[in-house]
PyMOL commands that place a pseudoatom at each C-alpha (Angstrom):
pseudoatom trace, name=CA, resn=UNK, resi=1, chain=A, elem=C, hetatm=0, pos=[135.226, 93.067, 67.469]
pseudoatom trace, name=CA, resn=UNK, resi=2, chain=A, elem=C, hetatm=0, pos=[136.981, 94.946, 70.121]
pseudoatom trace, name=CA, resn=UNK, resi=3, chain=A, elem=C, hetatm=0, pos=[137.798, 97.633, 68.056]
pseudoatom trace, name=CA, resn=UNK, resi=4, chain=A, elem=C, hetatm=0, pos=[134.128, 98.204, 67.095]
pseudoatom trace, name=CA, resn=UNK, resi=5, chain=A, elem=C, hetatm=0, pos=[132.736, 97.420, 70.814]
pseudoatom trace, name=CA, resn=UNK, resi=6, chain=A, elem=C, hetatm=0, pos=[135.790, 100.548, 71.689]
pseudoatom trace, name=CA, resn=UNK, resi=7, chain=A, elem=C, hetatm=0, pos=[134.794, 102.808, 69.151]
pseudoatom trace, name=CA, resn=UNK, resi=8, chain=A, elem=C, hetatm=0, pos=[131.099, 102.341, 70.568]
pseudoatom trace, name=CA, resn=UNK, resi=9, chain=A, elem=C, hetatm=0, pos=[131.992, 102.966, 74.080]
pseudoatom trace, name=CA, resn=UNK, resi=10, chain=A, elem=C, hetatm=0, pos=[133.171, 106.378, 72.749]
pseudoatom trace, name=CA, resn=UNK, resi=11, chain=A, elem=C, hetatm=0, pos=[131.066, 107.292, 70.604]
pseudoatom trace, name=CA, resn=UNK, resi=12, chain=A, elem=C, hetatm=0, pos=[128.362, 106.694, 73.623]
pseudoatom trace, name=CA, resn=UNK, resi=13, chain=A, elem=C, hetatm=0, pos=[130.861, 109.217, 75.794]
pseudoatom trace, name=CA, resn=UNK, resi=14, chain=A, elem=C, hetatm=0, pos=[130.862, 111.490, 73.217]
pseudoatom trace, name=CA, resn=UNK, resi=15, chain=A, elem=C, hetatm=0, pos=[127.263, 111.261, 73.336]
pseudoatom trace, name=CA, resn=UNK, resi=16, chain=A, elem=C, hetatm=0, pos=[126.845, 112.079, 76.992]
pseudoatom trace, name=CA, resn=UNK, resi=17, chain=A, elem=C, hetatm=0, pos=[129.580, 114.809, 76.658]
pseudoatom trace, name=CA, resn=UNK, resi=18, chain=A, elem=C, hetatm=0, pos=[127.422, 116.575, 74.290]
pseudoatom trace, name=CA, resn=UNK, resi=19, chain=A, elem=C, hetatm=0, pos=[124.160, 115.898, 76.374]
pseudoatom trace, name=CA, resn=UNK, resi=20, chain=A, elem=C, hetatm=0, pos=[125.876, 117.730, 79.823]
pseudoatom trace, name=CA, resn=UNK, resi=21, chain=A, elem=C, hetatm=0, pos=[127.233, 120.229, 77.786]
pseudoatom trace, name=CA, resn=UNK, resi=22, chain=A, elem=C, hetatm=0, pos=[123.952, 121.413, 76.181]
pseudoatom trace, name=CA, resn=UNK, resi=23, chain=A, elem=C, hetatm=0, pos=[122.298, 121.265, 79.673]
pseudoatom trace, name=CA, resn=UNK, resi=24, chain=A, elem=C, hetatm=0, pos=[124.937, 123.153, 80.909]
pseudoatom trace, name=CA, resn=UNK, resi=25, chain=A, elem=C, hetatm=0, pos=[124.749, 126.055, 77.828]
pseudoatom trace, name=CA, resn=UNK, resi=26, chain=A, elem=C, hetatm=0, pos=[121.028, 126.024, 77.542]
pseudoatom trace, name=CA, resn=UNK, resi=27, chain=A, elem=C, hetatm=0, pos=[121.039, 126.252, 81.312]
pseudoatom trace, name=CA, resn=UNK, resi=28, chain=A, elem=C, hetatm=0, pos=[123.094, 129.305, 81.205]
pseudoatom trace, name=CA, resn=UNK, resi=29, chain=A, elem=C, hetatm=0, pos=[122.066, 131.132, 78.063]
pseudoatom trace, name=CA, resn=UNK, resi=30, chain=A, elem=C, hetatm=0, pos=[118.224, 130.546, 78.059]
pseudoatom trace, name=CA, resn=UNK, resi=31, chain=A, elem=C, hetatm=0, pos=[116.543, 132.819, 78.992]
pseudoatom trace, name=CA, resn=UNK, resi=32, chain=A, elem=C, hetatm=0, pos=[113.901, 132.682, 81.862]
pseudoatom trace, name=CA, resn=UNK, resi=33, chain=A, elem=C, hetatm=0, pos=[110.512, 131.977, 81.003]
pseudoatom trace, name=CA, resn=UNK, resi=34, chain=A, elem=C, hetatm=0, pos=[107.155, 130.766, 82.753]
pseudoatom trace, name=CA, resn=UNK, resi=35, chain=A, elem=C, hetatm=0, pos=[106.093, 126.647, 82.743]
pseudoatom trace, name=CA, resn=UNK, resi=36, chain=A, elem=C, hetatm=0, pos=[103.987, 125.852, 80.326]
pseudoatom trace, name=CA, resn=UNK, resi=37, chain=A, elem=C, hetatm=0, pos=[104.592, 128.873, 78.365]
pseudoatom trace, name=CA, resn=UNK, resi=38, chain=A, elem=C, hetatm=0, pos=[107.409, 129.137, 75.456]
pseudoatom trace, name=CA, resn=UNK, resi=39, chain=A, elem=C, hetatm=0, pos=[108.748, 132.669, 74.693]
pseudoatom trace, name=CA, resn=UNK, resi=40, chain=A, elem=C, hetatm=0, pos=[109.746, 133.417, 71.345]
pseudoatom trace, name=CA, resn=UNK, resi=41, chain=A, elem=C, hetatm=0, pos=[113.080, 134.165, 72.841]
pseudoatom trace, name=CA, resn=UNK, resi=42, chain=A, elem=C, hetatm=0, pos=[113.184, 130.857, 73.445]
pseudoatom trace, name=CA, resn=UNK, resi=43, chain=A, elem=C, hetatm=0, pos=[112.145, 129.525, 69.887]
pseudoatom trace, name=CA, resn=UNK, resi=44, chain=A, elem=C, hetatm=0, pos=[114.740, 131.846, 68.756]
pseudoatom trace, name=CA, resn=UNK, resi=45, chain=A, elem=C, hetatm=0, pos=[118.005, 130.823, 70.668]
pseudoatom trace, name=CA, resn=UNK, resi=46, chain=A, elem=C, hetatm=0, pos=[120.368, 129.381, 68.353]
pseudoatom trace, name=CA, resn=UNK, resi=47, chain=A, elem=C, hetatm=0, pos=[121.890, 126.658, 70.665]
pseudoatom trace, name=CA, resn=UNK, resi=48, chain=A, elem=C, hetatm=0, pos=[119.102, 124.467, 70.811]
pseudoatom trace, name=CA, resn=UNK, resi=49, chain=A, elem=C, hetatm=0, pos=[119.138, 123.358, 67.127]
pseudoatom trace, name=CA, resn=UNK, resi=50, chain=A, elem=C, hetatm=0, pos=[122.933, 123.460, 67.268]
pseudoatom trace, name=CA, resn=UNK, resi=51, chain=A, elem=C, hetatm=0, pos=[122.620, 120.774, 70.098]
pseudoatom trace, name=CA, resn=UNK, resi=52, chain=A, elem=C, hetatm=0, pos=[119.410, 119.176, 68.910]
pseudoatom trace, name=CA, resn=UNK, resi=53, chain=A, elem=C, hetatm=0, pos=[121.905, 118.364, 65.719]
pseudoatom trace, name=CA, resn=UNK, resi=54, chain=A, elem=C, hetatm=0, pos=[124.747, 117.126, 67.241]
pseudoatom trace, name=CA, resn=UNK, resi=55, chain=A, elem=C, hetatm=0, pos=[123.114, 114.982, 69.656]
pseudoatom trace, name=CA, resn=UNK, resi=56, chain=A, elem=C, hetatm=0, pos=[121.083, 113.565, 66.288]
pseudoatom trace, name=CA, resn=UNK, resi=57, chain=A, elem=C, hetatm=0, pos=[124.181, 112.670, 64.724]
pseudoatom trace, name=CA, resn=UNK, resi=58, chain=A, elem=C, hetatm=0, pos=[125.868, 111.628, 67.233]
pseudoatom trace, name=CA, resn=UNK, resi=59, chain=A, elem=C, hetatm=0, pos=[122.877, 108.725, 67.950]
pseudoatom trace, name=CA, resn=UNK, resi=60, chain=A, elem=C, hetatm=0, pos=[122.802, 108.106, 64.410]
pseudoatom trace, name=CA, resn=UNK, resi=61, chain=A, elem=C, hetatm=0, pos=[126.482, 107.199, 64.396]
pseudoatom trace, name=CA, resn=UNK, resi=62, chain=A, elem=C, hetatm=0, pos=[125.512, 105.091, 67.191]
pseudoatom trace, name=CA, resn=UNK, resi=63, chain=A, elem=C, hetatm=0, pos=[123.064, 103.182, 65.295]
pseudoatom trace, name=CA, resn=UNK, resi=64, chain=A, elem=C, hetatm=0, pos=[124.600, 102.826, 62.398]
pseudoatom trace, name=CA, resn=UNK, resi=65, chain=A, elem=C, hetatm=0, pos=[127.631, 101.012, 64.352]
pseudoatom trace, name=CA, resn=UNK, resi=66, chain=A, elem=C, hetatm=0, pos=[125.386, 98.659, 65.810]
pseudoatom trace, name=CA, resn=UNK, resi=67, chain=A, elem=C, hetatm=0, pos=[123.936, 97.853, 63.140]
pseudoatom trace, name=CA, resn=UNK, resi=68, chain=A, elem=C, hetatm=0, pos=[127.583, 96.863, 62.138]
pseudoatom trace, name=CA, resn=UNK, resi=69, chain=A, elem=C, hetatm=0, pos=[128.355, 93.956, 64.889]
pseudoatom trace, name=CA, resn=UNK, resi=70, chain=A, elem=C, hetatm=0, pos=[127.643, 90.399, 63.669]
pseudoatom trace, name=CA, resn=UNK, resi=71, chain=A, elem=C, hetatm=0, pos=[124.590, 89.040, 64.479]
pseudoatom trace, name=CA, resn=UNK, resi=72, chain=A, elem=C, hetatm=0, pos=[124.511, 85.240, 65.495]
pseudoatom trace, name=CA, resn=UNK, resi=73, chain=A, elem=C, hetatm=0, pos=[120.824, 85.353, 66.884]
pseudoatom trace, name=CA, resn=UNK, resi=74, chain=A, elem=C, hetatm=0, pos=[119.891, 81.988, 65.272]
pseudoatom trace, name=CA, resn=UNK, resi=75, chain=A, elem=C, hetatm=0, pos=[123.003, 79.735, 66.689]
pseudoatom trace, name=CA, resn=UNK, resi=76, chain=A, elem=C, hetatm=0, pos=[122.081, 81.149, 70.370]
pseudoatom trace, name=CA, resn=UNK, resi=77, chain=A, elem=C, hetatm=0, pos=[118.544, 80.262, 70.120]
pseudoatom trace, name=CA, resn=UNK, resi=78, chain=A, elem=C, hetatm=0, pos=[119.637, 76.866, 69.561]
pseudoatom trace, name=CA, resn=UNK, resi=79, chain=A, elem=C, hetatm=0, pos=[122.143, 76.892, 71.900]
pseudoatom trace, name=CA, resn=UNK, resi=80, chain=A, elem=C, hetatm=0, pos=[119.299, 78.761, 75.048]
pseudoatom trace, name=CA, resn=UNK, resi=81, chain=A, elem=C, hetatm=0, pos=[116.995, 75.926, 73.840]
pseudoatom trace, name=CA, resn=UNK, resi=82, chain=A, elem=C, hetatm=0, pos=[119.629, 73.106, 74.117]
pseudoatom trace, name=CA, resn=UNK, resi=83, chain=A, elem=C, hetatm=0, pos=[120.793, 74.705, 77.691]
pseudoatom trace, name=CA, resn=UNK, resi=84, chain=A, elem=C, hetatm=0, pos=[116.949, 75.046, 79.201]
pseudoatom trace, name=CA, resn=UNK, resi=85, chain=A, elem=C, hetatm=0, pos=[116.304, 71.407, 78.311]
pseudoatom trace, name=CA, resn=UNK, resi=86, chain=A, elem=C, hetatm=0, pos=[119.606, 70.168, 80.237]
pseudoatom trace, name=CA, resn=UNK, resi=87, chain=A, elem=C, hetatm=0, pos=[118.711, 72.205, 82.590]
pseudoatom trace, name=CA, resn=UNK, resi=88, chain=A, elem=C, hetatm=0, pos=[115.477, 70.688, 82.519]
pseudoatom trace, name=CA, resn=UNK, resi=89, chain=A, elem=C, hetatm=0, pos=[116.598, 67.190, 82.715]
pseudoatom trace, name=CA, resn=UNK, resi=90, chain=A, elem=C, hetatm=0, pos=[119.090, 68.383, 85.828]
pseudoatom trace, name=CA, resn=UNK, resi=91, chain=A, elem=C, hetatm=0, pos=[116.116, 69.632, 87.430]
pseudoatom trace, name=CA, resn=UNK, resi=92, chain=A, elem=C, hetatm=0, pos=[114.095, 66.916, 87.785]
pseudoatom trace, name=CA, resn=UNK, resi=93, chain=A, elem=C, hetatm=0, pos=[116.685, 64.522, 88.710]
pseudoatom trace, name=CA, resn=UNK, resi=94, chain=A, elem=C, hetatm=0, pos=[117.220, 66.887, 91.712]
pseudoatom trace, name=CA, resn=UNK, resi=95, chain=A, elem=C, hetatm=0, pos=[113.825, 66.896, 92.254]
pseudoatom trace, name=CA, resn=UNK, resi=96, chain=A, elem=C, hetatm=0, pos=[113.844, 62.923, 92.431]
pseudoatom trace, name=CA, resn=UNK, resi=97, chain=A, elem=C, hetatm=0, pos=[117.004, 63.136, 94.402]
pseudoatom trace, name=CA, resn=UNK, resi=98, chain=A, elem=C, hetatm=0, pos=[114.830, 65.863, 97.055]
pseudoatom trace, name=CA, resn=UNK, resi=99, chain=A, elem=C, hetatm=0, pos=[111.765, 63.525, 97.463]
pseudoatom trace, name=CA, resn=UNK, resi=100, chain=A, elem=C, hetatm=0, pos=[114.076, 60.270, 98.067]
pseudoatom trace, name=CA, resn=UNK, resi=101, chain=A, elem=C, hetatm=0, pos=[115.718, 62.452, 100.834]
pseudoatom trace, name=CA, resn=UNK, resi=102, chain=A, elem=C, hetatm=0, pos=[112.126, 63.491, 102.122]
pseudoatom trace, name=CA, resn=UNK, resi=103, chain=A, elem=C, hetatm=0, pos=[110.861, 60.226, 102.534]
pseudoatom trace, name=CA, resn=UNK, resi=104, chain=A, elem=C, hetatm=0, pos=[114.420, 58.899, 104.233]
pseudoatom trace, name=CA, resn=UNK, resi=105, chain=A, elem=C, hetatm=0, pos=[113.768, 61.925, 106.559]
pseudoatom trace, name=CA, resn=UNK, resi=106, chain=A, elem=C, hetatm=0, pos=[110.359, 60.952, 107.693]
pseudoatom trace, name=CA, resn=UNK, resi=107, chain=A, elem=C, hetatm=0, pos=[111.304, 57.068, 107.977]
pseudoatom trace, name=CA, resn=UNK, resi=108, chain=A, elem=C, hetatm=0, pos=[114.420, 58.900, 110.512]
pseudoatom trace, name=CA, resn=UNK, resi=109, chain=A, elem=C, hetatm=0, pos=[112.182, 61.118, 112.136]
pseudoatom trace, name=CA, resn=UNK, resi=110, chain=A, elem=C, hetatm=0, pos=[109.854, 57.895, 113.085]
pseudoatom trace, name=CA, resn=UNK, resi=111, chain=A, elem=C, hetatm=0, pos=[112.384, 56.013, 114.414]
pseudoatom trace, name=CA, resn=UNK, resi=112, chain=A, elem=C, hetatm=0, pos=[113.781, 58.809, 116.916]
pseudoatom trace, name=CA, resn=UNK, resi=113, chain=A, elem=C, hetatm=0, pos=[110.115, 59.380, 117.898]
pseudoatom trace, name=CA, resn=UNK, resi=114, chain=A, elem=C, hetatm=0, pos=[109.879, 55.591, 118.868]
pseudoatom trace, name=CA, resn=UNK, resi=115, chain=A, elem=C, hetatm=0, pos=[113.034, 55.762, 120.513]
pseudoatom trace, name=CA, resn=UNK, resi=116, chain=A, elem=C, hetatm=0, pos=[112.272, 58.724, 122.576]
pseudoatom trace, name=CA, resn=UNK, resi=117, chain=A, elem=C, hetatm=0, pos=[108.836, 57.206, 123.160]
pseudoatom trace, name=CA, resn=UNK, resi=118, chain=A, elem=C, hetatm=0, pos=[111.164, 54.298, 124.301]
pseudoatom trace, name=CA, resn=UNK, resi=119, chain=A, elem=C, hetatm=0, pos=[113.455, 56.262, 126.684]
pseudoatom trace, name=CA, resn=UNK, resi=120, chain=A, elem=C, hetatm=0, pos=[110.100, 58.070, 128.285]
pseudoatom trace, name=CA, resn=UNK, resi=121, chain=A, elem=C, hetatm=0, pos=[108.777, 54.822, 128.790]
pseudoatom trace, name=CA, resn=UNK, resi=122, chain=A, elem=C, hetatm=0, pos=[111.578, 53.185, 130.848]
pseudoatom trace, name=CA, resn=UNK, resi=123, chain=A, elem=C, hetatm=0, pos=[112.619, 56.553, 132.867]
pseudoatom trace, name=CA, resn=UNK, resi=124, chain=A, elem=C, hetatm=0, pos=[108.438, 56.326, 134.107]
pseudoatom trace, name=CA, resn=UNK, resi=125, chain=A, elem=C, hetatm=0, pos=[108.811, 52.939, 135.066]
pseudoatom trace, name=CA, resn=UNK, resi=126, chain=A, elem=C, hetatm=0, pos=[112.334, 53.059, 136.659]
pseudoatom trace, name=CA, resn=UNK, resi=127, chain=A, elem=C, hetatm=0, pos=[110.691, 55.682, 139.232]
pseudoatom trace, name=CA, resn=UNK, resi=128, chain=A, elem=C, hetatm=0, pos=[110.141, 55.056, 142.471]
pseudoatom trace, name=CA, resn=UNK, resi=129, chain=A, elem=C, hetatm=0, pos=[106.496, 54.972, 143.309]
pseudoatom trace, name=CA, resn=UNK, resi=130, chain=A, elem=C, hetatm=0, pos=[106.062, 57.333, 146.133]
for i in range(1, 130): cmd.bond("trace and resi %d" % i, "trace and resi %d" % (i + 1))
show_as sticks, trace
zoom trace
């Protein structure tokens, strides 16, 4: 498999090579003509089609070696399915878990308010009256 997945990373550099180096030919042999407009100098130079089918080839190589790798779509649809329903299961345990901690936070948050209400309470009446 690491063979194949090798000989696909180069076939996709040898794919880019001969992408740049077109640009870089056409870009310097083409001749100069308006937007919109092809010249029949244009239609004419030889390098495009020379490109045109290399680059062809080169993604047909491409294909053809991806269409090579094993394919073991229907044991990881299983195996996503099996995964989201744990996941599933994890989630609403936290979720149970979250709202026990909620309600423990409120009952906490009532009993420092009563306190405080407490300590305000016995600092007013510990004044002197003046």
């Amino acid at each position: 498999m690491a063979d194949r997945m090798t000989q696909l990373q180069d076939m996709i550099n040898e794919m880019a090579s001969l992408m740049t180096n077109a640009i870089g030919v056409l870009q310097a042999t083409a001749p100069p003509c308006e937007f919109g407009t092809i010249s029949q100098e244009l239609e004419d130079e030889p390098n495009c089609a020379i490109f045109a089918a290399s680059i062809a080839k080169s993604a047909k190589n491409i294909e053809i070696l991806i269409d090579s790798f094993p394919i073991e779509a229907g044991n990881m649809e299983q195996e996503v399915e099996e995964k989201m329903l744990e996941n599933n299961t994890i989630q609403g345990e936290k979720v149970k878990e979250l709202k026990g901690l909620v309600v423990e936070s409120k009952d906490l948050v009532s009993i420092v308010q009563s306190k405080l209400s407490e300590i305000s309470n016995i600092q007013m009446t510990s004044r002197p009256n003046e």
